[in-house]
C-alpha positions as CSV (number, residue, x, y, z in Angstrom):
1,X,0.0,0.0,0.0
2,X,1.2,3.7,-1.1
3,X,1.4,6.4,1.3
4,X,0.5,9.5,0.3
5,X,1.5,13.1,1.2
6,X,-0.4,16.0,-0.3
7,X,-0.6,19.7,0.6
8,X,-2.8,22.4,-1.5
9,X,-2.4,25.6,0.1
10,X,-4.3,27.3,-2.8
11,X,-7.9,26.6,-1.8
12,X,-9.1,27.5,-4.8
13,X,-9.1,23.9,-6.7
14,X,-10.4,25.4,-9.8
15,X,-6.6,27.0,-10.4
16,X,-4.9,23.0,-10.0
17,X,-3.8,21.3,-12.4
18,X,-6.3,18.7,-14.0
19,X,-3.8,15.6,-14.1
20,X,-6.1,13.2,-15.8
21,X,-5.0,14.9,-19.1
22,X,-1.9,16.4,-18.4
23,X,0.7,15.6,-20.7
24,X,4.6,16.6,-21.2
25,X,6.3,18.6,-22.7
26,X,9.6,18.1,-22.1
27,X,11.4,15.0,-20.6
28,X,14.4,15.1,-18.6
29,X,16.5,12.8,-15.7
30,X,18.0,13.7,-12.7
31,X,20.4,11.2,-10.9
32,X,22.0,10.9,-7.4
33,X,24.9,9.0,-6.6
34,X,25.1,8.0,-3.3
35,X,28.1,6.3,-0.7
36,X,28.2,6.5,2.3
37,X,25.4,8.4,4.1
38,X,26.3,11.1,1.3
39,X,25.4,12.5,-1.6
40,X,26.7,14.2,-4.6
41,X,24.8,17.4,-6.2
42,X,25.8,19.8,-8.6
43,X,25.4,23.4,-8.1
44,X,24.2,24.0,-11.5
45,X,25.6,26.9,-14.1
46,X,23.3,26.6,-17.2
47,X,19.3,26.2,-17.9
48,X,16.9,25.9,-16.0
49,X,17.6,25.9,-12.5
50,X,20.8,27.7,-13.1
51,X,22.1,29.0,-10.0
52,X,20.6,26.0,-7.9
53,X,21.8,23.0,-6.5
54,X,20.2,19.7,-7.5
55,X,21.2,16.3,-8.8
56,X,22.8,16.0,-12.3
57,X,20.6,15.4,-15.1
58,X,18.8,17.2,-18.1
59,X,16.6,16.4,-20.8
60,X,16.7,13.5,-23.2
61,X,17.4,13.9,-26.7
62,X,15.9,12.2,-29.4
63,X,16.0,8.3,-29.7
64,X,17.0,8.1,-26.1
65,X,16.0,6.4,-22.7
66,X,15.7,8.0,-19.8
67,X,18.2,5.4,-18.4
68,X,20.7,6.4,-21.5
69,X,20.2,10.2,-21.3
70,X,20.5,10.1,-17.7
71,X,24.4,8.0,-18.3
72,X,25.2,11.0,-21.1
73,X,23.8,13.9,-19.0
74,X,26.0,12.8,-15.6
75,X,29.4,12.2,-18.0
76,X,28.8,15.5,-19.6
77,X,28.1,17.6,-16.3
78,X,30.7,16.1,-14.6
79,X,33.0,14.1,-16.4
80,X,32.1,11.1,-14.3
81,X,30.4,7.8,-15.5
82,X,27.2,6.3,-13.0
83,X,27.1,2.4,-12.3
84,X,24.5,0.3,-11.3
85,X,21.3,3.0,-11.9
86,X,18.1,2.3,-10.1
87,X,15.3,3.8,-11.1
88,X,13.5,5.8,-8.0
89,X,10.5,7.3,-9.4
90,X,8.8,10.2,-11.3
91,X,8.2,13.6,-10.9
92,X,5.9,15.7,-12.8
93,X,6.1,19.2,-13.2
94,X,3.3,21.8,-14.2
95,X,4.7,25.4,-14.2
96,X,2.3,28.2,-15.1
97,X,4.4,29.2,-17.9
98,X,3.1,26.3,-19.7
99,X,6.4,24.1,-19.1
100,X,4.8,20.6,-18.7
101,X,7.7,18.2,-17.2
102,X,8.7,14.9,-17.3
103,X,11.6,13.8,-14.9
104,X,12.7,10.3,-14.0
105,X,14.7,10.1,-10.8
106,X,18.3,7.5,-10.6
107,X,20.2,6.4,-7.8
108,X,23.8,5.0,-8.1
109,X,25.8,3.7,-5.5
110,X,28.4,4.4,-7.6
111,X,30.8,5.7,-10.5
112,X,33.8,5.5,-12.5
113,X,36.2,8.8,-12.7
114,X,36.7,11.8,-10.8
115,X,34.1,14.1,-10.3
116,X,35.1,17.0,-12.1
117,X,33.8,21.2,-12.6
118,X,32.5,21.7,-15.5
119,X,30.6,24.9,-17.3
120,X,27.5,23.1,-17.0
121,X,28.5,22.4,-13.0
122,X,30.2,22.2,-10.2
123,X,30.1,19.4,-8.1
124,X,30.1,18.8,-3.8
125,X,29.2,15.7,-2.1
126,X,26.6,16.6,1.1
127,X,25.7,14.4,4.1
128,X,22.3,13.2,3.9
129,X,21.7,15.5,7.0
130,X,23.5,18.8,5.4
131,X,21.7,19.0,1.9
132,X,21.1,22.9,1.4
133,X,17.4,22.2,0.6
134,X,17.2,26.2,1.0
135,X,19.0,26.7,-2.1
136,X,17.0,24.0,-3.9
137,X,13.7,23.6,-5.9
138,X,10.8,23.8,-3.0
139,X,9.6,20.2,-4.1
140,X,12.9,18.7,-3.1
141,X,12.4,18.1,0.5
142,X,9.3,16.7,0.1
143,X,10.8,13.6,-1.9
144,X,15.1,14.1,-2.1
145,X,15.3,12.4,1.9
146,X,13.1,9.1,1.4
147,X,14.2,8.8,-1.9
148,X,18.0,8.9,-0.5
149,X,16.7,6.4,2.2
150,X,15.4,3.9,-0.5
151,X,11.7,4.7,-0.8
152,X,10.0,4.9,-4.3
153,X,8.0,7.2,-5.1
154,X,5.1,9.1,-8.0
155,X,4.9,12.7,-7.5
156,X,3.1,15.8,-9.0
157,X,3.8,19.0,-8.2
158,X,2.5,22.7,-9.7
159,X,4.6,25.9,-9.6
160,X,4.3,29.3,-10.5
161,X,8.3,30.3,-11.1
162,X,9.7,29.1,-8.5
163,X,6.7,28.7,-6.1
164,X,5.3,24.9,-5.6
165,X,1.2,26.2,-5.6
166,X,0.6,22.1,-4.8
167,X,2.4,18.8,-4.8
168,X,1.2,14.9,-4.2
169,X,3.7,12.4,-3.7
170,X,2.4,8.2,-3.5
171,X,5.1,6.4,-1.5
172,X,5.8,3.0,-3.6
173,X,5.9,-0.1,-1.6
């Protein structure tokens, strides 16, 4: 059985998204490599997001898995190569601006190389119990920590800019 965590602090429903027919618009990956009660982010340089720190990732290109896309995006941001990815789960993403996301979430327990700055990003491991959710997307805490502990998970959230309106995230097993 799933649990569920919601919060609507809009209480007018009528401005929620409607996602029985919500569709995507973009599809992107984000992946977090884990050891030892750490984790390594990215304080990110280029699209969106820029100036925040989150997992590596970005969007597929054509042809491509999320699995493969999510291998190129980590080796291209940081010059490193993930092993053994496991998906986590999904997040979806309505912004206001019409930006209709798509974003499959990795975990690694490890890599191959040396993590490494690049112009996309700039890379700093974090203990579980240090992440800077402050300079994060405002959905992150609600997932990033069970995630990082193992748990799968579905989630939607809606934004406005930066500003989650609402979010829903169904705990997997």
């Amino acid at each position: 059985m799933a649990d569920t965590e919601s919060r609507s602090p809009n209480p007018d429903a009528s401005c929620l998204v409607d996602w029985s027919t919500w569709m995507p618009n973009m599809r992107a990956n984000l992946v977090f490599i884990v050891e030892d009660g750490r984790v390594l982010l990215i304080h990110k340089k280029t699209g969106l997001g820029a100036g925040k720190i989150n997992g590596p990732g970005g969007k597929l290109e054509a042809g491509e898995t999320p699995l493969e896309a999510a291998i190129r995006e980590v080796e291209e941001e940081l010059c490193i190569i993930p092993e053994a990815l496991e998906e986590m789960g999904v997040l979806r993403f309505a912004f206001r601006d019409g930006l209709h996301l798509h974003c499959t979430v990795f975990r690694s327990g490890g890599f191959r190389g040396e993590p490494t700055e690049t112009i996309e990003a700039k890379p700093e491991w974090f203990d579980f119990d240090r992440i800077p959710y402050d300079r994060m997307w405002a959905d992150d805490i609600h997932w990033l920590p069970g995630m990082l502990q193992g748990k799968k998970f579905d989630a939607w959230f809606e934004f406005d800019e930066e500003s989650m309106l609402a979010h829903r995230i169904d705990w997997i097993g």
